[in-house]
C-alpha positions in Angstrom: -18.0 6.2 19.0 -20.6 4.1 17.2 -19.6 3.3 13.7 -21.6 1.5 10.9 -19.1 -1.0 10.6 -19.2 -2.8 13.8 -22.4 -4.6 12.5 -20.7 -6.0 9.4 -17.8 -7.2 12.2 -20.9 -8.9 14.5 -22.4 -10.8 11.2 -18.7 -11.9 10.2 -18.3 -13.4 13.7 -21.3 -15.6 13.7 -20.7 -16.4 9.9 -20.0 -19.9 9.5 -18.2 -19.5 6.3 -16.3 -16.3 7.3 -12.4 -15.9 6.4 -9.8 -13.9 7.7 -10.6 -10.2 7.3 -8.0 -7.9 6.0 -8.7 -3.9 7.0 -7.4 -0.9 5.0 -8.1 2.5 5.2 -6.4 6.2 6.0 -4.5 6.6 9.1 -6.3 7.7 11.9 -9.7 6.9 10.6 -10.4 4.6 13.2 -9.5 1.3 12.6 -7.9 0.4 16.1 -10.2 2.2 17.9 -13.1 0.1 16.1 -11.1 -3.5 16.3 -10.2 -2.8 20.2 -14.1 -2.1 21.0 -15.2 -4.7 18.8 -12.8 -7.5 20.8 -14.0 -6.0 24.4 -17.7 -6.2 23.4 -17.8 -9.8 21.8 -14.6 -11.7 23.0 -14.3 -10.0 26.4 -12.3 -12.9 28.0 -10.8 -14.2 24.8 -9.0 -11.5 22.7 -5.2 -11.3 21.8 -4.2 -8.1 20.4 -1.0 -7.3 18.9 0.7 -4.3 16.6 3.3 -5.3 15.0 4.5 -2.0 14.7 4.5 -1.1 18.1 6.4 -4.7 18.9 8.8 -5.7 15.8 9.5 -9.0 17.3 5.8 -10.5 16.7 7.0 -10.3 12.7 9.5 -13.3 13.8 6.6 -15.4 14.4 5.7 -15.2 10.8 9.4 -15.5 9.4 10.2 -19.2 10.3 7.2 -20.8 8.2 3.6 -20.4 7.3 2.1 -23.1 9.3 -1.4 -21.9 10.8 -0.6 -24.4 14.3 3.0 -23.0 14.7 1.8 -19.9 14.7 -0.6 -20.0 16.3 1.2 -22.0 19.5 4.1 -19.2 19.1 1.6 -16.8 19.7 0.2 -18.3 22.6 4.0 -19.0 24.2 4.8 -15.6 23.6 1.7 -13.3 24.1 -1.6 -14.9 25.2 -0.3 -17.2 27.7 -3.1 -19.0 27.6 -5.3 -21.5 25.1 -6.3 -19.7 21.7 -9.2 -22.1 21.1 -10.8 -21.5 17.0 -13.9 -20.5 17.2 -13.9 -18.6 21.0 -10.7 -16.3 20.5 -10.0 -13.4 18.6 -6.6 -12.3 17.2 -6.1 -8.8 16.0 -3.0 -8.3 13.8 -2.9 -4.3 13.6 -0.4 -2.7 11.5 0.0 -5.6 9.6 1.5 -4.8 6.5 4.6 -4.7 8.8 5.1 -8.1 7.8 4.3 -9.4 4.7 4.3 -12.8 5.5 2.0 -12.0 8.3 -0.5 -11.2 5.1 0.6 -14.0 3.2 -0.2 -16.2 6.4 -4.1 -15.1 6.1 -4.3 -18.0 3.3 -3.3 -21.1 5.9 -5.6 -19.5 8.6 -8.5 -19.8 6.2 -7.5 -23.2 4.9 -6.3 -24.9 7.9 -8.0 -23.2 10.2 -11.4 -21.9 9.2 -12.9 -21.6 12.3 -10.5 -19.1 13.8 -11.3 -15.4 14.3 -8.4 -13.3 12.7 -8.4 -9.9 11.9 -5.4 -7.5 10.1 -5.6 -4.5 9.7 -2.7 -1.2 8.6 -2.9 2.1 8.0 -0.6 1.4 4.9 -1.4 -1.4 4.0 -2.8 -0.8 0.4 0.7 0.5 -0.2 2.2 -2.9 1.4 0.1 -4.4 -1.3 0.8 -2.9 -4.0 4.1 -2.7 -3.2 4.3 -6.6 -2.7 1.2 -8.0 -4.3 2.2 -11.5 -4.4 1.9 -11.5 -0.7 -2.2 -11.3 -0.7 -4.1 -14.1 -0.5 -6.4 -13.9 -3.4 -9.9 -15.3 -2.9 -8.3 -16.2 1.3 -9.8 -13.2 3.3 -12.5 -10.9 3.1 -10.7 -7.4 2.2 -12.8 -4.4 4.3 -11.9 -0.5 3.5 -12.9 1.5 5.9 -13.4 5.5 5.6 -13.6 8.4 8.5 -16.2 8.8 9.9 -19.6 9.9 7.6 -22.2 11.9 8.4 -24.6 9.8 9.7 -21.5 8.4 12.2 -20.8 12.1 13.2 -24.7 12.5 14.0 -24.3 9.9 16.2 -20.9 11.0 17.7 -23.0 14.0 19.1 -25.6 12.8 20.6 -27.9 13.6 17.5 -30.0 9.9 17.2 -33.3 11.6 17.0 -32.0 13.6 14.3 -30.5 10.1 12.6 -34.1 8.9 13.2 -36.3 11.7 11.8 -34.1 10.7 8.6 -34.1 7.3 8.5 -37.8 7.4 9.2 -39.1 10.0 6.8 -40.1 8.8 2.9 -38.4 10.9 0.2 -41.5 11.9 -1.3 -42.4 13.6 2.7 -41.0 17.8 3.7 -38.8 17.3 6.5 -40.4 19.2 9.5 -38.3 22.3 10.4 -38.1 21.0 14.0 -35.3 18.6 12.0 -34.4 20.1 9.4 -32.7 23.1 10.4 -30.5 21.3 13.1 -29.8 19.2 10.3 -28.3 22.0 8.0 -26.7 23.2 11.1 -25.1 19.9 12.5 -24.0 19.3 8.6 -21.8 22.7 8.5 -20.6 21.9 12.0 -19.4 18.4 9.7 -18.1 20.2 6.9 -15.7 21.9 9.5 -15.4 19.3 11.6 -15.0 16.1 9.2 -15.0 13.1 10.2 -11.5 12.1 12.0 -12.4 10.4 15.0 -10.3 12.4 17.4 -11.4 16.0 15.4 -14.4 14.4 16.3 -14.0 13.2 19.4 -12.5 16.9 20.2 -15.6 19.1 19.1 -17.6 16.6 21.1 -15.8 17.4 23.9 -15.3 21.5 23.5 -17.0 22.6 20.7 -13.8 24.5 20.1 -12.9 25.3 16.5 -9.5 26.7 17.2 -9.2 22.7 19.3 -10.3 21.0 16.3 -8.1 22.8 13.5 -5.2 22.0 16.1 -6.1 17.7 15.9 -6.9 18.5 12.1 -3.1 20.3 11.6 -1.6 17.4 13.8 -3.4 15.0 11.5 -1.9 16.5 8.4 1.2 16.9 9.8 1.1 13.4 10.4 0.4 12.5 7.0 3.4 14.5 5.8 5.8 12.6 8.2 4.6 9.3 6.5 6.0 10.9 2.8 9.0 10.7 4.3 9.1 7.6 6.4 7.5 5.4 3.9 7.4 6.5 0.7 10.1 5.9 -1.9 12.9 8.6 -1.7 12.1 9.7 -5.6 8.7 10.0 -5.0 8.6 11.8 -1.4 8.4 15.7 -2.9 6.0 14.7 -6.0 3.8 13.3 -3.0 4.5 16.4 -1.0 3.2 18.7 -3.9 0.4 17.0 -5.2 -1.1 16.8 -1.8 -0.9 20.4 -1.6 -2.3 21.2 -4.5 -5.5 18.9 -4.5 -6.9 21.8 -2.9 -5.4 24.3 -4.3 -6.4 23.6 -7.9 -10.2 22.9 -6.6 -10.4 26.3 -5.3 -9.3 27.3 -9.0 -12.3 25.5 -10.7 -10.1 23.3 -13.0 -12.0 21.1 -15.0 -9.8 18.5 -14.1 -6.5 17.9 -12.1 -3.8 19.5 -14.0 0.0 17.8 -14.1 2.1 20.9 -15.1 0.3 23.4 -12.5 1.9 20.8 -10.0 5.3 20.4 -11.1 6.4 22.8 -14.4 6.5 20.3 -17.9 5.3 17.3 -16.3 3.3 15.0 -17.1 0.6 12.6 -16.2 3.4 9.3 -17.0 5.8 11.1 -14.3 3.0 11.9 -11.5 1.0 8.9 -11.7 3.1 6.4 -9.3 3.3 9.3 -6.7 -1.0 9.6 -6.8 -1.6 6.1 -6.9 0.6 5.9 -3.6 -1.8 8.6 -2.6 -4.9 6.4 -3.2 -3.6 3.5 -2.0 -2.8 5.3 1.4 -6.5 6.2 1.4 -5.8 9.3 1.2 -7.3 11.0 -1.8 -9.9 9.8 -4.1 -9.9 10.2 -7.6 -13.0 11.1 -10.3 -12.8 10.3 -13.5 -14.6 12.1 -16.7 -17.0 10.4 -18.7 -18.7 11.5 -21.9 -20.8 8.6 -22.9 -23.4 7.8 -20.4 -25.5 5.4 -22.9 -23.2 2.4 -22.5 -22.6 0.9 -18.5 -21.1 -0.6 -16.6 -20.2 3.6 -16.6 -16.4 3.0 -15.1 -15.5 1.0 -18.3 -16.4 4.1 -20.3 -14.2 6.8 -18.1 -11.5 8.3 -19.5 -8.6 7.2 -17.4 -6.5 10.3 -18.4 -8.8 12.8 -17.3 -10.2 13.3 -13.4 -10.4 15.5 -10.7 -8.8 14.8 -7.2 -10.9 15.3 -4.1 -9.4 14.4 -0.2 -10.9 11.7 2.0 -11.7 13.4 4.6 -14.1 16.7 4.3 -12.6 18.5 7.8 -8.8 18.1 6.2 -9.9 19.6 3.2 -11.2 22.4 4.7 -8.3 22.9 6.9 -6.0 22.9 4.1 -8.2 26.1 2.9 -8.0 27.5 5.8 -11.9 27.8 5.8 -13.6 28.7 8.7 -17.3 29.9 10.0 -16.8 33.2 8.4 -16.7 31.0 5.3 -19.9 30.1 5.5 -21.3 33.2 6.6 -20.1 34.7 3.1 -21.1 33.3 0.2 -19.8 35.3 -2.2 -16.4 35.7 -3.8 -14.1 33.0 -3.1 -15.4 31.8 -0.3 -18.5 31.1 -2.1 -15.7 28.4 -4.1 -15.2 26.9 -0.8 -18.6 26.3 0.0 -19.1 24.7 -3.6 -15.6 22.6 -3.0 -16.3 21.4 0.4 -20.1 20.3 -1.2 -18.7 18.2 -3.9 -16.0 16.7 -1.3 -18.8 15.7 1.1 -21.1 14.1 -1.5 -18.2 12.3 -3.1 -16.9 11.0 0.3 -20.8 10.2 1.2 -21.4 8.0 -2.2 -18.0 5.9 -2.0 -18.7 4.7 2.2 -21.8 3.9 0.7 -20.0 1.7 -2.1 -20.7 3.6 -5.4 -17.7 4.1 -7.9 -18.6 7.8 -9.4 -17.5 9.2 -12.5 -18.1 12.8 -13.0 -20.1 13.4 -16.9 -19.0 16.5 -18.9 -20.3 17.1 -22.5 -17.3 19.5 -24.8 -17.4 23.0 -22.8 -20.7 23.2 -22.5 -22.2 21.4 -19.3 -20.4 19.4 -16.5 -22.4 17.1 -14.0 -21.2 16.3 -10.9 -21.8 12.7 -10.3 -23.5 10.0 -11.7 -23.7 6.7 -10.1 -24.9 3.6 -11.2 -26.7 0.3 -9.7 -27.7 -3.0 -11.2 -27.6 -1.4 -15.0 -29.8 1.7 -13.1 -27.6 5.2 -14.3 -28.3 7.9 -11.7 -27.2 11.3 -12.3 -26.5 13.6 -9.3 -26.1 17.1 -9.2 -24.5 19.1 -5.4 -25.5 22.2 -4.7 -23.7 24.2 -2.1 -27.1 26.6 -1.0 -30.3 27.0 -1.8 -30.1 26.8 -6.1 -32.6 25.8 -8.6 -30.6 26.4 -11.5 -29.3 23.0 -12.7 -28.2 23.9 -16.0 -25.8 20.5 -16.8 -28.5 18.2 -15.1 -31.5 19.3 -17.3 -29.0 19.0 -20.5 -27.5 15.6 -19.2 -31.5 14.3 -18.6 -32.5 15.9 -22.2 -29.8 13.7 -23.7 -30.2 10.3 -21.6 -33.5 10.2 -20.2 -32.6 8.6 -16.9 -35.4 7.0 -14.7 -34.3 9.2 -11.7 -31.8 11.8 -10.7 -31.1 13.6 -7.4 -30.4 17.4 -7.0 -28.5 17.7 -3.2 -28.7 21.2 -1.8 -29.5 23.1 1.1 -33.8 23.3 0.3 -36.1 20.5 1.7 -37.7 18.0 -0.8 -40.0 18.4 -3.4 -40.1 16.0 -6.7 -40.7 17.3 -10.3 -40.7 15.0 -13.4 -39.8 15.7 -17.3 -39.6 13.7 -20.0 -39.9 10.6 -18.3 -37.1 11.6 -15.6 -38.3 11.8 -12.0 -36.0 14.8 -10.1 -35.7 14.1 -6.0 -34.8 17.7 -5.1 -32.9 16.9 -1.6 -31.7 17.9 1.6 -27.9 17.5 1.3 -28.2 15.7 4.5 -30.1 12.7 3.2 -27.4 11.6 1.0 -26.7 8.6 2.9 -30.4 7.5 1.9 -29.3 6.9 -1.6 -29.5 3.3 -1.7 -32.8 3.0 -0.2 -34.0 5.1 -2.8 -32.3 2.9 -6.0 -32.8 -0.7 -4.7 
């Protein structure tokens, strides 16, 4: 399956000044998948791949010293049996965080051995990191998160390039023709179900089986549970548990903000906090913090670091952990209708960090609460989700009364249109096109 990140891959290749690359991101996103393909495309006949936690003994390699030609002749002895020539073969490390000094060794690649192509990647390996952070080599490698699969990638995934196409193509101030835009709105609820796990996708590609796809999406999370245990500190293993049930749990309640004590009875944010940041550093949840000044940037320095809400990387595994289905979207009302709004927040989030954006969410005493806001070059953009067709934007016109932004973007189900106020131009917008964001704020 295509993903956008092959092409930064293909430029690091033919970079003369590239280091070592070092790949994190949530298990099962992809990532060998992505690294096997990109080895059998552009080093057919010169690739050595190796997982470390499939095959324990590689670590050895890395145990007796750091010296970039030991290695690198050990490797060959062992494994390759033939030449590893720097600058025509490719090693693939997966898993790495196995070994630590298998990280550490990225630093003598780079300095001793520039030209090499070298790759690691794990699914854990922000937790490795934190866990050990004097084995990363600062300022050595070129560090790479990658996400599942967004929507753009799952447009692609089934066979949908014209759709890609019309999007790419179209200006924002243009309608989107209805011969694209309802397979659009219909292709991005098949994604809200669906998400972007390669094999869930891979699955629905295959069937188009809902009852198929929940199954990979349960084995997923199930998956993701057996980690808590297998790699998680012992103290920590039922906070994790907990908290990860109730990220959507306390969504579907509305809270303005992820609440400690509705998680685990008296505690507190000082007794939680090591279990979610092993949670973020797994890639598995995200994290969006408050802000109530917007006047000042950069905007992250201004969050409140105390107060956020918690959203799941992955879309599909949110909405299997709320058990939504089609029905859901077939009735807006009720609770349901919460799902719709959840799953819409969770999508745009997910959207805006692949895309590089650090979002905070802006929420002024009781009285207004905005969804996003993003910020480029100094440029503060606020952003507003909608889960249908809405007009009512009640906390975006107050936020743009009080700031006076340049832009702002509404996302919902209704095709474009732009209105402008007080100096603020408003892209009403197809929640599809969020992915065109940046060619929008340049």
């Amino acid at each position: 399956m295509r993903r956008l990140l092959m092409d930064r891959l293909v430029e690091w290749k033919d970079d003369f000044k590239r280091k070592p690359i070092l790949i994190t991101g949530v298990r099962q996103c992809g990532k060998t998948h992505l690294l096997k393909e990109f080895a059998r495309g552009y080093f057919p006949e010169d690739h050595l791949y190796l997982n470390l936690e499939e095959n324990p003994a590689v670590a050895e390699v890395f145990q007796i010293d750091l010296v970039a030609d030991r290695i690198i002749r050990d490797l060959k002895n062992l494994y390759y049996h033939k030449e590893i020539v720097p600058g025509k073969t490719l090693i693939i490390l997966d898993e790495i965080q196995v070994e630590s000094r298998a990280i550490t060794a990225m630093k003598y690649f780079n300095e001793n051995m520039p030209e090499l192509h070298i790759i690691g990647a794990g699914s854990l390996l922000g937790v490795s990191l934190r866990r050990d952070a004097t084995s990363y080599p600062v300022g050595k490698v070129t560090p790479i998160q990658m996400y599942p699969m967004n929507f753009k990638e799952f447009l692609w995934a089934t066979k949908s390039d014209h759709l890609v196409e019309a999007m790419d193509d179209t200006d924002w101030s243009e309608s989107v023709p209805s011969i694209y835009h309802e397979p659009l709105k219909r292709q991005l609820l098949d994604y809200y179900l669906i998400g972007g796990m390669p094999e869930a996708v891979k699955t629905w590609v295959e069937t188009q089986n809902d009852r198929e796809v929940a199954a990979i999406q349960s084995a997923i999370l199930d998956g993701y549970r057996n980690d808590f245990s297998k790699y998680a500190p012992i103290d920590r293993m039922i906070d994790l548990e907990t908290i990860w049930e109730a990220v959507p749990v306390q969504l579907a309640e509305d809270n303005q903000k992820f609440i400690f004590s509705r998680v685990k009875r008296s505690a507190r944010a000082k007794d939680l906090e090591p279990s979610i940041q092993w949670l973020l550093d797994a890639g598995l949840i995200y994290r969006l913090h408050k802000i109530e000044n917007a006047s000042e940037t950069p905007l992250v320095l201004q969050s409140d670091k105390t107060y956020y809400k918690i959203y799941l990387s992955d879309i599909g595994l949110m909405g299997r952990m709320l058990q939504v289905n089609r029905q859901t979207f077939q009735n807006p009302q009720g609770r349901t209708g919460r799902y719709m709004g959840i799953l819409t927040e969770n999508y745009v989030l997910t959207e805006l960090i692949t895309m590089g954006f650090d979002p905070v969410y802006w929420k002024s005493g009781n009285t207004a609460e905005l969804d996003f806001l993003i910020e480029k070059n100094g440029l503060v953009v606020p952003v507003e989700a909608k889960a249908k067709i809405n007009r009512q934007a009640k906390s975006y016109a107050q936020f743009v009364k009080k700031y006076r932004p340049e832009m702002g973007l509404i996302f919902s189900l209704e095709d474009r249109y732009i209105t402008s106020s007080g100096g603020t131009t408003t892209y009403h917008v197809p929640l599809y096109f969020v992915h065109r964001i940046p060619s929008l704020i340049k």
